[in-house]
C-alpha positions, -999 to 999 in steps of 0.1 A, spaced: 0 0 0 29 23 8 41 19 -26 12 25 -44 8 60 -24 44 68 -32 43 56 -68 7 79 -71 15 104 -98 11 143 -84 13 175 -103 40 203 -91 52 241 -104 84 236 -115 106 263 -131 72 284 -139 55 251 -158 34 222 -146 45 188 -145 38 154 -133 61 130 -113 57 102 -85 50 113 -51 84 104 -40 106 119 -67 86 148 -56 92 143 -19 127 140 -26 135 167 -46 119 189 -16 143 176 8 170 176 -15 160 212 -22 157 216 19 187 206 18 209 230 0 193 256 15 212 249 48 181 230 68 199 199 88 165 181 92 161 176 55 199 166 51 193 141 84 163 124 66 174 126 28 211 110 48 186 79 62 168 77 29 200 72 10 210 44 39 176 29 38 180 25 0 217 7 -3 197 -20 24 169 -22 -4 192 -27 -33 206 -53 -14 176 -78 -14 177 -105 -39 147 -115 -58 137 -154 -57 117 -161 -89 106 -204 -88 91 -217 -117 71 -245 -106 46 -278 -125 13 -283 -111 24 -317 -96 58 -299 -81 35 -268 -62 26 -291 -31 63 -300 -28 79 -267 -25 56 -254 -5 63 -282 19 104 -279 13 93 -242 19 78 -242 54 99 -266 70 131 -242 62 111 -212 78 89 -226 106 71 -186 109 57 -192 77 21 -186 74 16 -200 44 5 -235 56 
């Protein structure tokens, strides 16, 4: 849900014209603007952003391509490596 409210497109004034970008990009540049004006918070939060993001970037994707017959098996494989999960 975050996403979706992050990726939401949202109109801004920028350089005298109108233009559309994701609400992030446009949360960003705000800070970033923040930012070079000399206001800490807005350096201390676009600093925990950038932080936040390496971790992100780090996450691997797992992409399984199953058969019908196989589905049942990995599921089971699956929840005996990770006993919390709730997929069972």
């Amino acid at each position: 849900m975050i996403d979706k409210v992050l990726l939401r497109p949202i109109e801004i004034l920028e350089n005298g014209a109108n233009r559309w970008g994701p609400a992030l990009e446009i949360i960003l540049l705000q800070l970033w603007l923040k930012g070079l004006a000399g206001n800490r918070k807005a350096q201390k939060v676009l600093q925990k952003y950038e932080e936040l993001a390496k971790q992100d970037v780090a996450r691997k994707v797992e992409i399984v391509f199953v058969d019908h017959n196989s589905a049942t098996d990995l599921e089971t494989e699956r929840s005996s490596e990770d006993p919390s999960d709730e997929r069972r």
